[in-house]
NUSE-531324 format. One record per atom (N, C-alpha, C, CB): x, y, z. Coordinates in steps of 0.2 Angstrom, whole numbers, padded with zeros to 4 digits, always signed. Glycine has a CB too. Layout:
residues N
XYZ...
end
This chain:
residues 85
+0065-0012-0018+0061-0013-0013+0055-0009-0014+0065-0010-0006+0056-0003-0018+0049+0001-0018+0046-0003-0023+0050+0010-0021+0046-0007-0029+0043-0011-0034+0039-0017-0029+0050-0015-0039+0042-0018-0023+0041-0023-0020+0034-0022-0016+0046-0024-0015+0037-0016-0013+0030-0014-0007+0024-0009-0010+0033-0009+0003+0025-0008-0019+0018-0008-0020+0017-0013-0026+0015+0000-0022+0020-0017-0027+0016-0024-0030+0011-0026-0023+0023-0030-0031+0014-0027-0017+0012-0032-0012+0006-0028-0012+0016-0033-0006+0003-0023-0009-0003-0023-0006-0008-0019-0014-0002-0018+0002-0005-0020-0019-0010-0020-0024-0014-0024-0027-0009-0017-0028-0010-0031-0024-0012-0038-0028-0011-0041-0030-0014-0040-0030-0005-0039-0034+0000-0041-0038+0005-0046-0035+0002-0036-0039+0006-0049-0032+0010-0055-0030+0006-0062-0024+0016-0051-0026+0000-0058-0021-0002-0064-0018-0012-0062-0019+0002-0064-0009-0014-0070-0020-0020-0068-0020-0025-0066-0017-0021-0071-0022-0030-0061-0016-0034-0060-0010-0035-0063-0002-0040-0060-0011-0035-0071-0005-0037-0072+0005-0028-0072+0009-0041-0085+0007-0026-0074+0004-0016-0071+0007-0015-0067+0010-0012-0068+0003-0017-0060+0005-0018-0054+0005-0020-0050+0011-0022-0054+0000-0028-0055+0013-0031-0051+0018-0027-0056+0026-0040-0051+0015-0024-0063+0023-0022-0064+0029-0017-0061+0032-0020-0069+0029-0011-0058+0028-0007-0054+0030-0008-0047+0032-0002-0055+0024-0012-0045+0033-0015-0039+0035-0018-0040+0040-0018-0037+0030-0019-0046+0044-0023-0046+0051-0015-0048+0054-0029-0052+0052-0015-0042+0061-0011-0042+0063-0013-0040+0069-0007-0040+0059-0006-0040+0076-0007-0041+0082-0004-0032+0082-0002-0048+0086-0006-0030+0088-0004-0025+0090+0003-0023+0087-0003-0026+0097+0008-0020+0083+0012-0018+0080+0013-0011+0076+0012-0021+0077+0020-0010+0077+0023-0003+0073+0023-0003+0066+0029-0002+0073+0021-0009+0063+0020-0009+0057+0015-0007+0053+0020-0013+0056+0009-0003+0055+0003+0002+0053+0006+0008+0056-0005+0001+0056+0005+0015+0054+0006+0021+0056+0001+0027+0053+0013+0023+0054-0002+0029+0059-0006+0034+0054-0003+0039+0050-0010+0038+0056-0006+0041+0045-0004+0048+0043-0006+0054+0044-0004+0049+0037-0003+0061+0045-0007+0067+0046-0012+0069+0044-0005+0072+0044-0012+0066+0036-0018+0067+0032-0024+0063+0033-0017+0066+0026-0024+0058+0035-0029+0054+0037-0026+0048+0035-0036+0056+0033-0029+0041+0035-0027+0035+0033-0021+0031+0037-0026+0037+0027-0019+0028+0035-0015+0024+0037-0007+0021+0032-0020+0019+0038-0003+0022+0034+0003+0018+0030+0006+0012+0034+0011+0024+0030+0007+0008+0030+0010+0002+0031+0017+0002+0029+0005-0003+0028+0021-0003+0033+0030-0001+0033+0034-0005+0037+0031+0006+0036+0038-0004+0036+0043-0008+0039+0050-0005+0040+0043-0014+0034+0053-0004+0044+0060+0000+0045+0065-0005+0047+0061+0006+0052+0072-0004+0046+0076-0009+0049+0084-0003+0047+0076-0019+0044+0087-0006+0052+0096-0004+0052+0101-0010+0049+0099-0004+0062+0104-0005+0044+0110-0011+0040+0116-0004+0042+0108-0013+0028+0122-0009+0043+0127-0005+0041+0128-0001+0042+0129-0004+0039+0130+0007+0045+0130+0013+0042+0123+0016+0040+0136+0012+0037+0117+0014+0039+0111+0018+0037+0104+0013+0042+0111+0018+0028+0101+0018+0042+0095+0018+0046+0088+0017+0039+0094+0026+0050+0086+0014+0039+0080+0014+0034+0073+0012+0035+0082+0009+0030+0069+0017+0031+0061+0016+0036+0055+0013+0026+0056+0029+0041+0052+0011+0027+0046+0012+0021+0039+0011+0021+0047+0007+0016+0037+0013+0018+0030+0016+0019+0024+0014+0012+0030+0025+0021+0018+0012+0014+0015+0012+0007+0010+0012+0010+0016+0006+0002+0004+0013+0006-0005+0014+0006-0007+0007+0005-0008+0018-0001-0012+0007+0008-0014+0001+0009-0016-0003+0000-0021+0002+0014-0019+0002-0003-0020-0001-0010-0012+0000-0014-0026+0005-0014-0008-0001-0013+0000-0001-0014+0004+0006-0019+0001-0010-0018-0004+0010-0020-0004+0015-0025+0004+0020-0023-0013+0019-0025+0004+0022-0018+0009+0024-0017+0013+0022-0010+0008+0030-0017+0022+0022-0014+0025+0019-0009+0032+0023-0006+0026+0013-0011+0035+0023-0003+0041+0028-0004+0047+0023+0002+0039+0038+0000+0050+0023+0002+0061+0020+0004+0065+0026+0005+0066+0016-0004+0067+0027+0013+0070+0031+0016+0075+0030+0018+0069+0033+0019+0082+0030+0015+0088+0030+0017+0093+0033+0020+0089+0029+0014+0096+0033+0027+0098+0037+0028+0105+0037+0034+0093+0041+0028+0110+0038+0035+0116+0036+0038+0114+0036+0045+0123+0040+0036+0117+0031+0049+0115+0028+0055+0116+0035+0061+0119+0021+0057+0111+0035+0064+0110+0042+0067+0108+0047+0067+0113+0044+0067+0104+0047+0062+0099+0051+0060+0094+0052+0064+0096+0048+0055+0090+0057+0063+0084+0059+0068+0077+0056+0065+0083+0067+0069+0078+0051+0070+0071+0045+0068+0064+0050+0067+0068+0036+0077+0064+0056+0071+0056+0059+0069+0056+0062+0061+0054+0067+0076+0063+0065+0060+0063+0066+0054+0062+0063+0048+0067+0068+0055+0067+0055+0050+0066+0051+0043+0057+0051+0044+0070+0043+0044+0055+0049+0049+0046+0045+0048+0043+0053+0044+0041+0044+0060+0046+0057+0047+0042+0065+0042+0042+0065+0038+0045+0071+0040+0048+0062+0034+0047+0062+0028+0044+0056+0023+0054+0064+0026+0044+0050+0026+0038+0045+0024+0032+0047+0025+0038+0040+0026+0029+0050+0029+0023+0052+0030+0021+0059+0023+0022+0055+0038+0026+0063+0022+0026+0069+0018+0026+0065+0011+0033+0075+0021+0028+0059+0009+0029+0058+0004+0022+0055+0003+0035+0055+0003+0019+0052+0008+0012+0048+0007+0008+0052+0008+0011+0042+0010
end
């Protein structure tokens, strides 16, 4: 999954107009800012027993996959994607 979400927004799998189509988007939780400035792009979902969030830079340079057993403290997990980006 992390191979995935910085292939994708570095260019590496779809070409620019794609690229830039999939990035126009509607009002969504899918952009988040960061503390530091900028923006992370992501995607979370619930499987089984774990909670999971992921996060990457718009240039796909850095990406990080949070795994963690269902119940978890959602501000925490996001902490730590943001702290990793």
């Amino acid at each position: 999954m992390d191979r995935f979400f910085t292939a994708l927004p570095g260019g590496r799998l779809l070409p620019p107009t794609q690229l830039a189509e999939m990035r126009w988007t509607v009002p969504t939780a899918m952009r988040q800012p960061l503390t530091c400035g900028g923006h992370t792009w992501g995607h979370g979902g619930d499987l089984e027993g774990f909670t999971v969030r992921t996060g990457f830079t718009a240039d796909g340079g850095r990406s990080v996959v949070v795994a963690n057993g269902t119940g978890g403290d959602e501000r925490a997990v996001r902490g730590l994607v943001d702290r990793a980006l």
